[in-house]
N, C-alpha and C positions, 0 to 999 in steps of 0.2 A: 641260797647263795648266789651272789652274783660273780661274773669273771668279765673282765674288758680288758682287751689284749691290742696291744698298741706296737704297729709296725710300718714299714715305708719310709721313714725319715732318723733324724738324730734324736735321742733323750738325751739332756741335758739333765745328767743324776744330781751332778752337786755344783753350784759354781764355783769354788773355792777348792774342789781336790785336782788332782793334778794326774796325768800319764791315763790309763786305764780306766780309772776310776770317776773322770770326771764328764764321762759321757758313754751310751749305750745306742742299740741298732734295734732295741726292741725292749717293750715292759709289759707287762702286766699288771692288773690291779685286783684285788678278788676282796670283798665285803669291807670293801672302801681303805684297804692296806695294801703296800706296793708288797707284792706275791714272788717277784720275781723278774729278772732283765737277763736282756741279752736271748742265748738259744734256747735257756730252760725257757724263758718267757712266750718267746718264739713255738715252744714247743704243747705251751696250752692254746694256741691258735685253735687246732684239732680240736679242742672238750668241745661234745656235743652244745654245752652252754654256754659258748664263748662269744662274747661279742666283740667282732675285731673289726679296729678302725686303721685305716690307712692311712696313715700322716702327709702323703702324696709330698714327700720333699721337706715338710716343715719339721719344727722342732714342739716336742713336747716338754718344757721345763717346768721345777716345780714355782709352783704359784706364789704370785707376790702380793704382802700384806700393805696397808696405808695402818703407817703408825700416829698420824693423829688430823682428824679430820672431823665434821661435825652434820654428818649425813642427813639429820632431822632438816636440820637449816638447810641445808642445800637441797634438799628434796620440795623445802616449803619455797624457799624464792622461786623456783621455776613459776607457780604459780601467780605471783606479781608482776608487777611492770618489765620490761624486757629491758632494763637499763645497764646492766652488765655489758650490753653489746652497743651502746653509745662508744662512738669516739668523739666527744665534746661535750661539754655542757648543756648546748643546744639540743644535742641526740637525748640526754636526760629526759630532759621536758618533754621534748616530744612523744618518748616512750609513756611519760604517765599521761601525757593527753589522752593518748591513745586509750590507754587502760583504761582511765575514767568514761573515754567515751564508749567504751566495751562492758563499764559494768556501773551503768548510771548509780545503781542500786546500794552499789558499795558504801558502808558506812563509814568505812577507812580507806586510807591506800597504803601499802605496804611492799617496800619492796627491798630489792638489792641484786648487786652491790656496786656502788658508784665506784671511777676510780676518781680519786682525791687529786691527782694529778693536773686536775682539768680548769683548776683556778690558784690561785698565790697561796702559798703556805695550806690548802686541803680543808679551805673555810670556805663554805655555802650559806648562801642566806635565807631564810627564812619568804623573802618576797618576790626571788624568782619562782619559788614554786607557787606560791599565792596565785599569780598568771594564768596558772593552768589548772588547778585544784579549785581557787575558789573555797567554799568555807568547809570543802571536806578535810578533815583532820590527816595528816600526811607523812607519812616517816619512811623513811631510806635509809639503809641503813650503806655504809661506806665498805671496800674492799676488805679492810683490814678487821671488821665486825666489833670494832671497839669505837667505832665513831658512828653518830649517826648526823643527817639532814633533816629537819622538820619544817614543817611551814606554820603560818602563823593560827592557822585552826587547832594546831594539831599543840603548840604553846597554849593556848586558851587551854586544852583540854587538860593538859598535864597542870595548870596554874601557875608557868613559869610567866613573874614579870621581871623588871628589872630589881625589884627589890627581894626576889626568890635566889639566895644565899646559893655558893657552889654544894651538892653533897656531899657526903666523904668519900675522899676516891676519887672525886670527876668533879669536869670543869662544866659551865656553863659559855661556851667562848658570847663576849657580850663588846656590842657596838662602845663607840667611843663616848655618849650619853650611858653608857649601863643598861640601857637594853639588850636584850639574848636574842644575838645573829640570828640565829637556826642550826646552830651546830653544836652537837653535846659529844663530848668526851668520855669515856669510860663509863665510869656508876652512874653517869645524870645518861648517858643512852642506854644503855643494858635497864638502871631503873626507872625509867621511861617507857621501855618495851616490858618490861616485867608486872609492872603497877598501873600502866595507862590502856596502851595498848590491848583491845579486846584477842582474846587466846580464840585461834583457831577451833574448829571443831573436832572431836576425838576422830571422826573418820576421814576428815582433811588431812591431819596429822597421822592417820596410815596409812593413808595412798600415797604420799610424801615418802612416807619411809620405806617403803614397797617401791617406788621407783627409782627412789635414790641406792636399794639393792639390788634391785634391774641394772641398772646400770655401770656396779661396780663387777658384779659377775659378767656384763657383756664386755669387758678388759682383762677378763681373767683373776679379778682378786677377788679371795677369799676369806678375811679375814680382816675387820676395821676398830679402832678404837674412837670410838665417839670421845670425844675430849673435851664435850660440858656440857653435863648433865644433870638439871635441877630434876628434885624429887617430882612435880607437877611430869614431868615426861614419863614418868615409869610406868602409866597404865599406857599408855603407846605401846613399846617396847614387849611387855608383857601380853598386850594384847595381838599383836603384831607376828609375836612366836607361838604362841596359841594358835593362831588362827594360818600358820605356816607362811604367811607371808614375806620371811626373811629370807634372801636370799645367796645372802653373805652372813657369816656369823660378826656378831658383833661384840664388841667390849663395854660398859658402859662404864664413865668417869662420873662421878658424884662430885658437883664443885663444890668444895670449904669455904665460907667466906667466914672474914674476918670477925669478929666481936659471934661468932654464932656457931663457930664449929666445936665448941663444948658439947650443945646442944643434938648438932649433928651427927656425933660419934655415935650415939643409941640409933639413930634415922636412920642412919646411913648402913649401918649393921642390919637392921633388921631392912633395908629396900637388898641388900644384899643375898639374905637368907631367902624373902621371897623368891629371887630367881633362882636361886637352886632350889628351891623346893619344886618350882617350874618343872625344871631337868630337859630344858629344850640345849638342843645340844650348840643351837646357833646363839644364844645370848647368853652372856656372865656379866657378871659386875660387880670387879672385885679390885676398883683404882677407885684413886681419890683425886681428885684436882685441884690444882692450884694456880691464881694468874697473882706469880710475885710480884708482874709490873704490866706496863702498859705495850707502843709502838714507839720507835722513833720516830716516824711518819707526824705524829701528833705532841713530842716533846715529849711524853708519857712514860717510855721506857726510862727504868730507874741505871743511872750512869755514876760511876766512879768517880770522875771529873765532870764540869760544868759541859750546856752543849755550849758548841765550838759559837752558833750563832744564837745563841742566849747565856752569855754569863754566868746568869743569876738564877740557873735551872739543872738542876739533877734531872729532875723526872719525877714519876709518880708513882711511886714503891704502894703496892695493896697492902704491903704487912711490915710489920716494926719486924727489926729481924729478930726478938726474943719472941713475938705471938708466934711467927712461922716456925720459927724449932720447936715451940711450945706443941703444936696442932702437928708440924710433922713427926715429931716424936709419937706423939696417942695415936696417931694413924698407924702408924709402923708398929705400935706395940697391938695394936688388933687387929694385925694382919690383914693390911688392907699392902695393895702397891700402892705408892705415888709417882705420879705426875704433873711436873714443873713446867707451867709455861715461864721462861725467863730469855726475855730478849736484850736486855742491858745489860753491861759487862756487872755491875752492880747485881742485878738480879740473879744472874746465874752465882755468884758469889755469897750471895744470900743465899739461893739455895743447897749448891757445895756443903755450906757450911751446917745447914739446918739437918741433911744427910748426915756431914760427920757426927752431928750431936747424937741423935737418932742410936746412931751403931753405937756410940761408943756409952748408952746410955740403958739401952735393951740390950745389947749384946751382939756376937758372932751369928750370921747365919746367912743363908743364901736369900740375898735379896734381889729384885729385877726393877728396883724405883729409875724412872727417868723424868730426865729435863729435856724441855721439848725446843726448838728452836733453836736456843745456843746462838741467837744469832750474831751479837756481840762477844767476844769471851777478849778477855785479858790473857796474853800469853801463859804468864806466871798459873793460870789456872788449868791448861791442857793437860797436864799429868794429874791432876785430878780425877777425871772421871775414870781411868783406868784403876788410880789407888784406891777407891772407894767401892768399884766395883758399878758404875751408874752406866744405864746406857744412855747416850745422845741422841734423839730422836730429831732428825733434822729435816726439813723439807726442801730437797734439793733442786727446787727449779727456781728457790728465790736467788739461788746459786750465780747470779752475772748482772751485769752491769746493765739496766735496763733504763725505762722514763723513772720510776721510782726510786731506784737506787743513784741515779745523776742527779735528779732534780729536787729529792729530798731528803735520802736517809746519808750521802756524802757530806754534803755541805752542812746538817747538823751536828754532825761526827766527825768533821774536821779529819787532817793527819795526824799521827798514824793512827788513830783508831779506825778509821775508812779499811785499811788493809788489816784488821782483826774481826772481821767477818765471815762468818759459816765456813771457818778452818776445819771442813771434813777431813781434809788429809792429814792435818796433824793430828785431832783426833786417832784417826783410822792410824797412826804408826805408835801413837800413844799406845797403845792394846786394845784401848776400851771397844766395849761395844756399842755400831753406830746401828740404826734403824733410821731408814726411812719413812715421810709422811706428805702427804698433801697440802694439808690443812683447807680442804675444800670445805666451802666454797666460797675461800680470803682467794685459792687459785687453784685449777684446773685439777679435778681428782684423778685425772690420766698421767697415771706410772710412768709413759714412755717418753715425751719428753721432758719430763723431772729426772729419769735414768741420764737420755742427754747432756743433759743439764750437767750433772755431777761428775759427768766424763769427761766433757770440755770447758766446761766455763763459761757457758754465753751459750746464747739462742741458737736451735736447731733452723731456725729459720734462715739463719747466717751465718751459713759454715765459715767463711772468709774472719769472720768476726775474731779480734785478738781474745784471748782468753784472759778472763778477771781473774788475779789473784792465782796466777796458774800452777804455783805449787801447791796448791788447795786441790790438786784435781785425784781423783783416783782411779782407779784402772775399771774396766770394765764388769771383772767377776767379783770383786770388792761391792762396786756397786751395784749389782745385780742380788747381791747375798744382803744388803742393807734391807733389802725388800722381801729376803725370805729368810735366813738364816738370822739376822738383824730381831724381826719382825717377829718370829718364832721364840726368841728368848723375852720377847715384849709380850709378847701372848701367852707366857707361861707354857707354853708348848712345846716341851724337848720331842714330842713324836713328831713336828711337820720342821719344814724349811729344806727339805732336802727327798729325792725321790730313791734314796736307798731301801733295799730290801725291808719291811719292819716298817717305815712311815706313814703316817695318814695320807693315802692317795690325794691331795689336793695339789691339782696339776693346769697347764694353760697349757692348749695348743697355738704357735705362734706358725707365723708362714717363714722367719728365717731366725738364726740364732743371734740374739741379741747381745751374746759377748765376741762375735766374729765381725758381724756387719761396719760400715763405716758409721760414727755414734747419731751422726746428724741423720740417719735413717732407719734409727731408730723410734723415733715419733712415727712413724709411718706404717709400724710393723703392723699384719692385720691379724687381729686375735681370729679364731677358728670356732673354739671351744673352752671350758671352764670347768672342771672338776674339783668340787668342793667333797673330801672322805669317799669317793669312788664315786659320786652320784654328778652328773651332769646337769651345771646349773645353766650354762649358757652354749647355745649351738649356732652359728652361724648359718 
């Protein structure tokens, strides 16, 4: 039996209870379950086998989940060009020069993730990388992980010429001769990277995902949803809990794609059973995914009305909205969850609706399916996720008006649809339930200021900053609960999200409480420690 008895500072038990209940002076945790708070907790300091920590001032609150994120990917660019941290175009190249001259040897270059911001409309071409690569074959992959940069070796290799047709799904962006720039769209980058691109090696791809849970337990979360997940990953994964290297427990999403998720339902079911057969307590896989549409970033997202600065453009809808009720109905009737990526006010609409069919088609029963992003919604649609019972899964540091949101995703969205964006507040009074997410690494897998973010509207960097969209904003324990409480009915987990008697001890030591401090110093807070089920994953 273990006991770890926690005193010296504030517990933060619940963010959302109020008077007495929503904070304690002392806890306990005993074989990974909160045991007790306050004097009784206090009062197993004394067991002979007590291990007691002194909070010296800080706060210990319960632990905050990332509701959709894609940890493999983020664990493998680290290992690429260092182009993430260019500010310019120039900074780009330079970074793969770099690389290349660091690893002659390399058969490919591989990296991410650019920001698209750095030339007109988020189109690269194919012959500034040439400069620096030369005939090694070359992909980058864009911020938003739906676009990619290639160069012209790396064209040869995939056999894209001018007379190579768009796929389904994805664009080829091509010069004004019909040659293809160097920039692929959706299915022509994703099936680029999937069919061209040589796959990592099975132990590249766990040290990857080994660091990428290093790193989410050194923030204090404990619990991630991987949100796309091809069957080729699941010896990873499986290998990975086997061999204890998980740090954070994880979710896994199996993506559906269109013309093939017939096929998939038996796949999917049985990569399913395998992990529970597993019984590693830190990986499930029991979502399905879905991307109903693209970005607005790239015209992609599927939209209601035309874009404001294209006419003659909806977007790029992945699914006729009868295949998507088709596939999310069989999901739902084999008890899987779903998960909606849908960024157009269209998309999200498609999905709504592909839900209503679903219940009204299998029946009553307690479901936890979410749409992730929501970053578009049509008003008419907010009372929605409440009546349907969906939760919103939002990533709230895309939450303010930044270089991206002025210089691309405004001016394709025209008014007023600019001001119907990542309306977490009206959600959040709608009833439904919101979760919080990252979506690292499109941006920053750190919780704190994404919290920020969702509190004030605009960049912790610039507290003076007007707030975007300021009735969008929501209060502190609201959004501090999107990340546990939120998070916890996304994980299928009515025992965590809260540090009440009875709960899975998964806890973070912070050095101040993040629903008291001013919000802009909240990116700042320094995590201490990370308790995942009473076991300490991370110590400072």
């Amino acid at each position: 039996m273990s006991l770890t008895v926690f005193t010296g500072g504030t517990i933060l038990v619940d963010p959302l209870a109020s008077g007495a209940a929503a904070r304690s002076d002392a806890i306990a945790f005993r074989d990974g379950v909160v045991a007790a708070l306050g004097t009784e907790a206090a009062a197993l300091a004394s067991q002979p086998d007590a291990r007691v920590i002194d909070l010296a001032g800080g706060v210990l609150a319960p632990a905050p989940g990332d509701g959709h994120a894609h940890p493999l990917l983020g664990g493998l660019e680290a290992i690429g060009p260092r182009i993430r941290e260019a500010s310019d175009k120039q900074g780009i190249l330079d970074a793969v020069a770099a690389w290349k001259a660091e690893h002659p040897e390399a058969e490919w270059i591989v990296g991410g993730s650019y920001d698209a911001t750095f030339t007109e409309g988020g189109l690269f071409d194919a012959r500034w990388l040439d400069e620096v690569t030369g005939d090694t074959p070359t992909i980058l992959r864009a911020w938003d992980y739906h676009t990619a940069w290639v160069n012209s070796a790396a064209l040869r290799a995939g056999g894209i010429t001018a007379d190579t047709p768009d796929p389904a799904l994805g664009r080829i962006v091509r010069r004004a001769d019909g040659s293809p720039l160097g920039t692929l769209q959706e299915a022509a980058a994703n099936d680029f990277l999937a069919n061209i691109v040589p796959a990592h090696p099975l132990e590249t791809r766990l040290a990857a995902i080994e660091s990428a849970t290093r790193n989410y337990a050194a923030q204090g979360t404990t619990w991630v949803q991987d949100a796309w997940v091809e069957l080729t990953e699941l010896p990873v994964y499986l290998a990975a809990a086997e061999q204890q290297r998980l740090h954070t427990r994880i979710n896994l999403a199996f993506r559906a794609a269109p013309g093939e998720w017939r096929e998939q339902l038996a796949a999917f079911a049985d990569a399913r059973a395998s992990v529970d057969a597993l019984g590693a307590d830190r990986l499930s896989a029991h979502t399905i995914k879905f991307f109903v549409d693209g970005v607005i970033e790239s015209h992609t997202a599927a939209l209601l009305a035309p874009y404001a600065d294209k006419p003659d453009e909806h977007g790029l809808p992945n699914w006729s909205a009868a295949e998507l009720t088709a596939a999310v109905t069989a999901f739902d009737a084999a008890g899987f969850q779903l998960h909606l990526h849908a960024i157009g006010d269209a998309a999200n609409r498609f999905a709504l609706d592909a839900i209503e069919a679903a219940i009204r088609t299998n029946g009553p029963r307690l479901r936890h399916h979410v749409i992730a992003h929501v970053a578009l919604l049509d008003p008419a649609d907010v009372a929605r996720f409440a009546e349907l019972d969906v939760i919103a899964n939002f990533e709230p540091y895309w939450a303010q008006c930044d270089a991206v949101m002025r210089d691309l995703t405004i001016p394709h969205l025209g008014h007023p649809r600019d001001e119907w964006q990542y309306l977490i507040g009206s959600i959040v009074r709608s009833g439904a339930t919101v979760s919080f997410g990252s979506d690292w690494p499109v941006t920053t897998l750190d919780w704190r200021p994404a919290l920020s973010t969702a509190i004030t509207r605009h960049s912790h960097t610039d507290p003076g900053a007007e707030a975007w969209l300021p009735e969008e904003r929501i209060d502190p324990a609201t959004a501090y609960a999107a990340y546990t409480a939120g998070i916890a009915r996304q994980a299928l987990a009515p025992d965590r999200g809260s540090l009440e008697p009875g709960q899975t001890a998964d806890a973070v030591w912070l050095s101040a409480d993040p629903l008291t401090i001013a919000p802009e110093e909240i990116a700042d807070l320094t995590v201490h420690g990370t308790w995942l089920a009473g076991e300490q994953t991370f110590q400072r």
